[in-house]
C-alpha positions in Angstrom: 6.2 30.1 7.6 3.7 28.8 9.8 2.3 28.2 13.3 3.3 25.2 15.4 0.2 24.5 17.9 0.9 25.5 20.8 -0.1 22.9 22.5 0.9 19.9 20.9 3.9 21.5 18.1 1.4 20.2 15.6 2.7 22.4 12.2 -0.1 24.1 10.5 -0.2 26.3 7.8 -2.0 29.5 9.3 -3.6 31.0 11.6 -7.0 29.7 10.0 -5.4 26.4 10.0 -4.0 26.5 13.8 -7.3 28.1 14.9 -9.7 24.8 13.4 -6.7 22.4 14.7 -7.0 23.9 18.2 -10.7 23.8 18.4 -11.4 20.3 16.5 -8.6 18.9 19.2 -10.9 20.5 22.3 -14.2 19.8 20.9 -12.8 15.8 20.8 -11.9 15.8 24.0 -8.3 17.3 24.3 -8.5 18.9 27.8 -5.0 20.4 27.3 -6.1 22.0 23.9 -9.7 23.7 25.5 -7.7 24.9 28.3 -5.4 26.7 26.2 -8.3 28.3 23.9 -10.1 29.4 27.1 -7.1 31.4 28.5 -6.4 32.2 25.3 -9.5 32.7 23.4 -12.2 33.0 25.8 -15.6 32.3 23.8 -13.8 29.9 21.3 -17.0 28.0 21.0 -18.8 30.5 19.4 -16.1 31.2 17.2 -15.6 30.9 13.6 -12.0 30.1 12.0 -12.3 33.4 10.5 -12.5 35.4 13.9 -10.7 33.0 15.7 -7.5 32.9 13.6 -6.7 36.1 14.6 -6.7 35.5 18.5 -4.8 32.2 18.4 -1.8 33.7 15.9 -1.7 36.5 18.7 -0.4 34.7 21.4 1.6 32.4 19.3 4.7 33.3 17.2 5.2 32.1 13.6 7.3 29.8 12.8 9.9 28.9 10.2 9.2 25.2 8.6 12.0 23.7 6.4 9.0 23.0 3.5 6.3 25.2 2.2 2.3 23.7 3.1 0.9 22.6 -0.3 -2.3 23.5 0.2 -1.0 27.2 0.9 1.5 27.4 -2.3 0.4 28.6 -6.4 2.4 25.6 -7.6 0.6 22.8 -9.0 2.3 19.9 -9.2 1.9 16.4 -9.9 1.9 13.8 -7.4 2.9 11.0 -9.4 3.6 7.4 -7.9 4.2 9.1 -4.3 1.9 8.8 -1.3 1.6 11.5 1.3 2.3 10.1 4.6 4.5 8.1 4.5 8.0 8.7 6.1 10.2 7.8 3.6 14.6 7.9 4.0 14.8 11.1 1.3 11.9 13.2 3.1 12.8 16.3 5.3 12.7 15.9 8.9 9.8 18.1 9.3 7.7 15.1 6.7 8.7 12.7 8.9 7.7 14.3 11.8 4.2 14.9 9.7 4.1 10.7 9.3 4.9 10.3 13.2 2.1 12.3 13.7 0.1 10.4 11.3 -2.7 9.8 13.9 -3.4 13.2 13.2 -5.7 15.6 16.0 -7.5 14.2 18.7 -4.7 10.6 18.7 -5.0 9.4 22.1 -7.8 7.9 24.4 -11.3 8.7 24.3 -12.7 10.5 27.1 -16.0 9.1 29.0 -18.3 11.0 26.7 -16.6 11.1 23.4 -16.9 7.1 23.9 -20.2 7.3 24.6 -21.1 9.1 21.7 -18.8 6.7 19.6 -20.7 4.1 20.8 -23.9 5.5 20.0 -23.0 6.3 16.6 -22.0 2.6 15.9 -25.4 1.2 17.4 -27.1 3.6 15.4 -24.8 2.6 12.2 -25.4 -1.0 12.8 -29.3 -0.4 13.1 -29.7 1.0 9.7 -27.4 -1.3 8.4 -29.5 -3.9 9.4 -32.8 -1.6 8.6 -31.6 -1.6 4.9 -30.8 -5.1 5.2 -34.5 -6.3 6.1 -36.0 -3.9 3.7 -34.0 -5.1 0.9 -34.6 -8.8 1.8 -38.5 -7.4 1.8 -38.3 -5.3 -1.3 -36.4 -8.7 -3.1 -39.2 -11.0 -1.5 -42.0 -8.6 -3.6 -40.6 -9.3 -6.3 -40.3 -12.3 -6.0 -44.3 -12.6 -5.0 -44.6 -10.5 -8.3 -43.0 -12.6 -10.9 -45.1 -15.8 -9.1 -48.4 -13.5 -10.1 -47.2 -13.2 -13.6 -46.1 -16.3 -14.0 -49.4 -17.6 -13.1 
């Protein structure tokens, strides 16, 4: 048993698991998924998973899933030479449907400020990439200037 999101039919495991599906998807930019936490959940912002688990599973019904979540079962097992995520012709329809989803919350297109702030994040990445870069061309050059000075 689990929740499918109400929303988008993502499967998830529980109601902790719908309620940090639902509010990850809005906070990325998922109109569709913040307008059903504020009808649903009004004050979903503030929320934790812990307190708002129980409002989500209370407006959605639980739901049968032809596999049991692994992270939700006592059974260890060993994962051998398979790889998770990948739709393969022996899996279970609900796997495959896991794999079609492989793109996983949030898929789709950006919105203006999630871009924005994507954007930023990468100039910033790229600065300190190249700020370690020239300090590690400085730091080699030292050393350089130091084994010149012993040498000498």
């Amino acid at each position: 048993m689990g929740y499918a999101c109400p929303v988008c039919e993502a499967p998830q495991a529980d109601g902790e698991h719908l309620a940090n599906h639902l509010a990850f998807t809005a906070m990325l930019g998922r109109e569709d998924h913040e307008a059903w936490l504020d009808e649903h959940a009004p004050g979903w912002e503030e929320s934790n998973p812990d307190d708002l688990a129980p409002e989500v599973v209370d407006a959605v019904p639980e739901t049968e899933f032809p596999q049991i979540f692994d992270d939700t079962s006592d059974n260890q097992h060993d994962h051998g030479d398979h790889q998770h995520g990948a739709a393969a012709p022996d899996e279970t329809p609900f796997e495959q449907e896991l794999a079609r989803q492989s793109g996983g919350a949030g898929r789709g297109n950006l919105t203006g400020e999630a871009q924005e702030v994507m954007a930023e994040a990468r100039e910033m990445t790229e600065q300190m990439l190249a700020d370690d870069g020239e300090t590690a061309d400085a730091d080699e050059g030292d050393a350089e200037a130091d084994d010149a000075n012993d040498n000498g």
